[in-house]
Structure formats: structure tokens, C-alpha cells
C-alpha positions in Angstrom: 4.3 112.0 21.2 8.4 112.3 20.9 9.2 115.5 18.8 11.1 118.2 18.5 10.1 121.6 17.1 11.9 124.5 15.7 11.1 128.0 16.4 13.2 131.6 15.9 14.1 132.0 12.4 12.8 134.6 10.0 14.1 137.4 8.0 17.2 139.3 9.1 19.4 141.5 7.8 23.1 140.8 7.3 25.0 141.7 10.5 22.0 141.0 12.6 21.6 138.2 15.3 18.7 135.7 15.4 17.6 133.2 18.0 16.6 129.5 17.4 15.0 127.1 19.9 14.5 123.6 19.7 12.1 122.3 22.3 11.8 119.1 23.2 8.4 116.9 24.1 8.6 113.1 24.9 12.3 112.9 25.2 15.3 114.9 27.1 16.9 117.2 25.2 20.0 117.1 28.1 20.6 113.3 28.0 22.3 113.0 24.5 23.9 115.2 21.9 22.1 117.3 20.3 22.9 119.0 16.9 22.0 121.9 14.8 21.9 121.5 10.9 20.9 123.4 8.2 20.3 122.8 5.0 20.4 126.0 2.0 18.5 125.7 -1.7 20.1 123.1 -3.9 22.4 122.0 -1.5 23.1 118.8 1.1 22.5 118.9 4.9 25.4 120.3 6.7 26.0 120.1 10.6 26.7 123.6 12.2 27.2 123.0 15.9 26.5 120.4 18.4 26.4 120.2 22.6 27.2 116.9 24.1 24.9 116.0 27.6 28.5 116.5 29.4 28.2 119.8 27.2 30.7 120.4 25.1 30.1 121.7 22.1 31.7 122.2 18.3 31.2 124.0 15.8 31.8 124.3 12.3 34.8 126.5 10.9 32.1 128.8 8.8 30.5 129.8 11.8 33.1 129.6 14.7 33.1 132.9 16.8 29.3 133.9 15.1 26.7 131.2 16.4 26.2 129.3 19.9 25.2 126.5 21.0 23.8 126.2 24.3 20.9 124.1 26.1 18.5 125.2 29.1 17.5 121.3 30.9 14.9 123.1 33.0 13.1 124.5 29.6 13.9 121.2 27.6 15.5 123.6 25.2 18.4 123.7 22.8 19.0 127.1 21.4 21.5 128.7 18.4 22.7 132.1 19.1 23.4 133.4 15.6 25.3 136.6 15.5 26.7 138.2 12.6 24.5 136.5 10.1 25.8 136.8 6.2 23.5 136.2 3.2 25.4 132.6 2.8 24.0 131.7 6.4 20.1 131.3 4.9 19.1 127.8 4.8 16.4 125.9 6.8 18.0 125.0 10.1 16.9 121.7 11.7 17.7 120.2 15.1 18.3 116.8 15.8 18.7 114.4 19.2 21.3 111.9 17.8 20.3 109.0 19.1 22.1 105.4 19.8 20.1 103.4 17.6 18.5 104.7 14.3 14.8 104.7 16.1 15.7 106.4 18.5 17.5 109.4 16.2 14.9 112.6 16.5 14.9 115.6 13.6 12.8 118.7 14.0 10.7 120.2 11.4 13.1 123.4 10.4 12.8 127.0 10.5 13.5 129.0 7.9 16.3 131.8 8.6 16.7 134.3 5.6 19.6 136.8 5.4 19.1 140.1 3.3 22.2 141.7 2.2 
């Protein structure tokens, strides 16, 4: 079964850091660009970061110099390294394996990450 599931979030206070994995099962998570989204009450689906298989990565200008993007191939894991955390940063955050063809185009379940002020 080809999935991807989302673990980490959880309740943080502002200024904190938080963790989020993506672990992949029945695909590679190192063989194509992979993405972090999130997606806050009442609002659309915005990308925050992605890592390329080459890896490069890119981020979005709301959280350049706070969160990371970075992938361990051995674990089949993407991760986001969110540092710094402000209220404005609690959404559900989703992963994705962008794929060539829409089929073949993978989402994750989403964690939930909530920021306290």
C-alpha cells in the first residue's frame, strides 16, 4: 500500500521548535520532490518548503530562517524542523511526493501543529 503518513505535530508554545516526519511506505521518498504544506482554519492550502531528489530545497518567505527541510533516504523520511513557531504557524501540515503524472501525486494525512501565544 503506497502512503505517506504524518507524525510530530502537537501543541507548542510560541518560540518553541517542533519536529514533523513524513514516512514513506510503497514509494521512495528520495526519488522525487517532496513538499510540505499546510493548511490553517478557513483558509487555502499553502506550500511551505520543498526538497528536490538532487536536494535542494525552498522555502517560503514566512518561514525562511525558522523551519527546515531535510530528508533521511535510509529512514524513507522527510522531516520539517520548525523553530521559532508563532501563533500564525498553526495549521494542519501535510506532506506530499509530487509526482509526474496526477496518479502518481501522493498526500499524507496531516498533523495537526497548534501554537499558544
Amino acid at each position: 500500500q503506497v502512503q505517506l503518513v504524518e507524525s510530530g505535530g502537537g501543541l507548542v508554545q510560541a518560540g518553541g521548535s517542533l519536529r514533523l516526519s513524513c514516512a514513506g511506505s510503497g514509494l521512495t521518498v528520495s526519488t522525487r520532490t517532496m513538499g510540505w504544506y499546510r493548511q490553517a482554519p478557513g483558509k487555502q492550502r499553502e506550500l511551505v518548503a520543498t526538497i528536490t531528489s538532487g536536494g535542494s530545497t525552498n522555502y517560503a518567505d514566512f518561514v525562511k530562517g525558522r523551519f527546515t527541510i531535510s530528508r533521511e533516504s535510509d529512514q524513507n523520511t522527510v522531516y520539517l524542523q520548525m523553530n521559532s513557531v508563532k501563533p500564525e504557524d498553526t495549521a494542519v501540515y501535510y506532506c506530499r511526493r509530487f509526482g509526474s503524472v496526477p496518479e502518481y501525486d501522493y498526500w499524507g494525512q496531516g498533523t495537526q501543529v497548534t501554537v499558544s501565544s
